[in-house]
VOGU-3710 file (C-alpha; in Angstrom, 3 decimals, decimal comma):
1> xxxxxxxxxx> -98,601/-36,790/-85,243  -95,823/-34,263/-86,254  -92,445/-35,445/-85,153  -90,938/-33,504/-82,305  -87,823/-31,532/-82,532  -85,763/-32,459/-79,376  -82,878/-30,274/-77,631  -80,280/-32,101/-76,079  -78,675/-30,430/-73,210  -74,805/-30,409/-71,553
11> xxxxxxxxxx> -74,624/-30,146/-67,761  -71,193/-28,952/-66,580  -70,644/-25,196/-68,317  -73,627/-25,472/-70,251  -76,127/-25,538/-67,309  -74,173/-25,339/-64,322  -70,798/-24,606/-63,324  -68,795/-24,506/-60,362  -65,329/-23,123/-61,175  -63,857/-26,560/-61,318
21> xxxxxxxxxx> -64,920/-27,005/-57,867  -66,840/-30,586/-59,146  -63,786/-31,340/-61,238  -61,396/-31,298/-58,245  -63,619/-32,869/-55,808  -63,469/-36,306/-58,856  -59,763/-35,825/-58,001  -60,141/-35,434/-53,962  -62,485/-38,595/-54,417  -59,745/-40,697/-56,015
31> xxxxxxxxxx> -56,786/-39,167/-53,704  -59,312/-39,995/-50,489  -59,834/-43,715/-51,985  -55,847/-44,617/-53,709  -54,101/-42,790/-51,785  -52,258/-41,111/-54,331  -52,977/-37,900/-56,391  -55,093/-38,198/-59,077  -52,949/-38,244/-62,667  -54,737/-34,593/-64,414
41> xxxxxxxxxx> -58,187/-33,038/-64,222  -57,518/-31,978/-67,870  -60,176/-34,043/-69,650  -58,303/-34,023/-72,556  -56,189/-36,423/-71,736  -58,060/-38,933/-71,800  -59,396/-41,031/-75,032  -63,125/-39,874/-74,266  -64,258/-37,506/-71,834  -66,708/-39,512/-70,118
51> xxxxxxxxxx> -66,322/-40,344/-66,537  -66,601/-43,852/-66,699  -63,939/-44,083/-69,489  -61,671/-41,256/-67,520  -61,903/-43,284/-64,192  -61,153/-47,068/-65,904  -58,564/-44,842/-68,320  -57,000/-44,083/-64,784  -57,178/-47,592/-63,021  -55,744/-49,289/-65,859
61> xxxxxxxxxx> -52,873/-47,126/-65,914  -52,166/-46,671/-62,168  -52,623/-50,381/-61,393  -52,373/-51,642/-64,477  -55,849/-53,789/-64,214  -59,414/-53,245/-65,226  -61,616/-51,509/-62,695  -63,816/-54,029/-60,427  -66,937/-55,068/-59,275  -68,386/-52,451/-57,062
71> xxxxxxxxxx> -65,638/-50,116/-57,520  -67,245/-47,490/-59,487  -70,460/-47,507/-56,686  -67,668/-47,036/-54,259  -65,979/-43,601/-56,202  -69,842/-42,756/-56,902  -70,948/-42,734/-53,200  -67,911/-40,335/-51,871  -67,835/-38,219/-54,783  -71,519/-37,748/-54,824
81> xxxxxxxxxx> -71,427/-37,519/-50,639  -68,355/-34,826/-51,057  -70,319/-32,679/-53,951  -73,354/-32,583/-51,008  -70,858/-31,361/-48,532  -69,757/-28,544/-50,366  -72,938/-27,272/-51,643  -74,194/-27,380/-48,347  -70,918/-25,348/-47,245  -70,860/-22,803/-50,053
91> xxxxxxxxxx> -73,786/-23,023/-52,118  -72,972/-19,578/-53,800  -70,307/-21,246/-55,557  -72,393/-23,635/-57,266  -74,376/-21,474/-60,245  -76,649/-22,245/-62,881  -76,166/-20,793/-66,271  -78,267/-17,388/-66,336  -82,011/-18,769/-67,475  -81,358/-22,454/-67,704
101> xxxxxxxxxx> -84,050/-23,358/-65,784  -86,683/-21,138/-67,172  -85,085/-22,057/-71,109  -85,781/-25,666/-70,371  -89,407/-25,222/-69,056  -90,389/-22,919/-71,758  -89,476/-25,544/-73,885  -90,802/-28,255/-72,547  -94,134/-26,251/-72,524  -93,306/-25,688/-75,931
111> xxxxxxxxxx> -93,682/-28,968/-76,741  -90,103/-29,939/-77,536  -88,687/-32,773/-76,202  -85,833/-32,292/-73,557  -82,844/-34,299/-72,688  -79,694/-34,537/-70,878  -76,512/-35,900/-72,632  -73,953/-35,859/-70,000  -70,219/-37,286/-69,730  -70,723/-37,431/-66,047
121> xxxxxxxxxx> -72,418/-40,228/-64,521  -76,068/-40,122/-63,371  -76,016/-39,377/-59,786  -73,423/-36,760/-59,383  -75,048/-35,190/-62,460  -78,685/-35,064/-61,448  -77,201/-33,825/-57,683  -75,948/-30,999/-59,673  -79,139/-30,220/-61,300  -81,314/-30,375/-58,179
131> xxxxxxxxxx> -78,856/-28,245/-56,574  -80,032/-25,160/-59,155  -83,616/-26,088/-59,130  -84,072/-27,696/-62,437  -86,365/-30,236/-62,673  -85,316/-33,531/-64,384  -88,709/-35,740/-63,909  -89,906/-34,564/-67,984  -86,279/-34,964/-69,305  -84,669/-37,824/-71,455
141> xxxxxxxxxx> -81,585/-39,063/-69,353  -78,705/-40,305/-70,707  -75,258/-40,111/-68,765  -71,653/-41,864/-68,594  -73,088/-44,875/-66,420  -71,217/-48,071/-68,527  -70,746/-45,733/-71,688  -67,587/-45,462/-73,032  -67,513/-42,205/-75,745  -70,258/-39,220/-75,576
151> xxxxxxxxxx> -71,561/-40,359/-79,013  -72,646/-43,638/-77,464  -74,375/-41,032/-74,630  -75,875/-39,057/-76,842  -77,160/-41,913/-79,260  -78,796/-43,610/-76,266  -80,756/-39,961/-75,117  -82,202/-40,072/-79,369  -82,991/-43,645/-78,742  -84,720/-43,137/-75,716
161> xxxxxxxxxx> -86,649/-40,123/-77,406  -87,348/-42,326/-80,441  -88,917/-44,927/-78,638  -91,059/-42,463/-76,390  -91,592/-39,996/-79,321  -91,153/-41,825/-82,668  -89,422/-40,365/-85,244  -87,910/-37,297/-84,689  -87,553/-34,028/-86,653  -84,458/-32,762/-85,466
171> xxxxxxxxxx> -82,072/-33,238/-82,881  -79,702/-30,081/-81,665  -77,453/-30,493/-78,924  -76,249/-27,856/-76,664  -72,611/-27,883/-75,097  -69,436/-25,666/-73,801  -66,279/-27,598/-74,665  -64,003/-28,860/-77,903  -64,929/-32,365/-77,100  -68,720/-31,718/-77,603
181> xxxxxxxxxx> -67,600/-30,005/-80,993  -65,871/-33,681/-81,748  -68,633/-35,330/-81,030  -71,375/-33,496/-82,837  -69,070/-33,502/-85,956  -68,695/-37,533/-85,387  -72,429/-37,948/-84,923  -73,720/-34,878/-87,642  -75,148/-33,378/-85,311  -76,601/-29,601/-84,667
191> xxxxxxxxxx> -74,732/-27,969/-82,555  -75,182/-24,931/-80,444  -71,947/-23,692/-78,690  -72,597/-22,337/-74,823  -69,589/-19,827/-73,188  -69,925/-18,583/-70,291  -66,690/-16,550/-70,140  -67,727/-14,599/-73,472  -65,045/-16,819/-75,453  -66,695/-17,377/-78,348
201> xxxxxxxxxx> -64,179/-18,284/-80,027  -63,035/-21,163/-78,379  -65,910/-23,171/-80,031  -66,411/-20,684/-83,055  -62,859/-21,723/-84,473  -63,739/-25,213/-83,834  -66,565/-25,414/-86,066  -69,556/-24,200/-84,291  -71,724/-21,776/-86,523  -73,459/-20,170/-83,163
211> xxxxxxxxxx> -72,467/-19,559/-79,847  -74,042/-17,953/-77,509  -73,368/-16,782/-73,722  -76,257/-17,807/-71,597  -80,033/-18,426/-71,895  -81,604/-14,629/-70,912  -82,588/-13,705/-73,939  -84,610/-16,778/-74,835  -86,121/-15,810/-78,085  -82,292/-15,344/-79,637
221> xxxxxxxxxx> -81,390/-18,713/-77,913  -84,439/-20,473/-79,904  -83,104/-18,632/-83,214  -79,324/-20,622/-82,098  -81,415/-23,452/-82,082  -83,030/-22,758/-85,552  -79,527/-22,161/-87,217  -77,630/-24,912/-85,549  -75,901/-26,857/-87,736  -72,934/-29,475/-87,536
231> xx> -69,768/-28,058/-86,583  -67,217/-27,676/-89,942
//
């Protein structure tokens, strides 16, 4: 059997976004739970951007202890109850990325094999696909659930491929932000820069050879994907 070429995908700005909508609600979470405001919503403050690292990065500092048993189901069940509310309140302000949807099922009809490398955890990030109608049951799943840096994320969505798939040809992973840059250049991996906004050079100036805007025109997205390479 020829070995499969797998595309990795981003969730937040790279297949949905929500004008920071998701990002506040993490802080409301905290505020509702602590009782205190939550330290910055600017992920780069933190040593990884992952949300289990951001929320024990937060505990540790605030109370100056590790996070406990149970705690992080606690967070997870408000925050994920809270995202429902507001998408049920204002569901226009909760977009996909132009063509996501019908990007990932042409290639999964394509015969590529699809995954999800997230820095959010599982269940607020597969709410947040749902919500935008794509379809997660073919995809390789690997979010911030007990993973401390987005390499170890993405390593575990190749392993999981590996062992479905066997070896693969080529992985390229698709992403919005300076910290996927980091972590592509860490891992060597192909990257494909996603922004929204037209800023192309936010991730251009990084290192990322191609950027693109959105997933319409799907035959120039699959030529990203062919000249993807690690960011410089």
């Amino acid at each position: 059997m020829q070995p499969k070429k797998m595309i990795l995908f981003d969730v937040d700005g790279t297949l949905v976004y929500s004008n920071k909508v998701d990002s506040l609600s993490f802080a409301e979470t905290y505020q509702a739970i602590y009782e205190e405001a939550f330290p910055t919503i600017d992920w780069r403050a933190y040593p990884h951007v992952t949300d289990h690292t951001i929320f024990g990065t937060v505990i540790a500092e605030r109370f100056g202890r590790a996070v406990r048993v149970g705690e992080i189901e606690t967070f997870q069940d408000y925050f994920v109850n809270l995202l429902e509310q507001k998408r049920a309140a204002t569901p226009e302000e909760f977009k996909m990325v132009p063509a996501a949807r019908s990007a990932i099922e042409r290639l999964l009809e394509e015969d590529y094999v699809v995954g999800i490398g997230t820095g959010g955890w599982e269940r607020p990030a597969l709410l947040k696909l749902k919500h935008v109608g794509i379809k997660t049951d073919d995809l390789i799943i690997s979010a911030a659930d007990n993973k401390i840096t987005r390499e170890d994320i993405l390593q575990d969505a190749i392993d999981q491929a590996q062992a479905q798939y066997g070896q693969l040809e080529r992985v390229v992973y698709i992403g919005d932000a300076i910290w996927d840059i980091k972590t592509t250049r860490n891992m060597a991996l192909d990257f494909v820069g996603l922004r929204l906004q037209g800023d192309f050079e936010v991730l251009s100036d990084a290192g990322a050879n191609v950027v693109l805007k959105d997933y319409q025109d799907y035959s120039a997205f699959l030529k990203a994907v062919e000249l993807a390479r690690p960011p410089q």
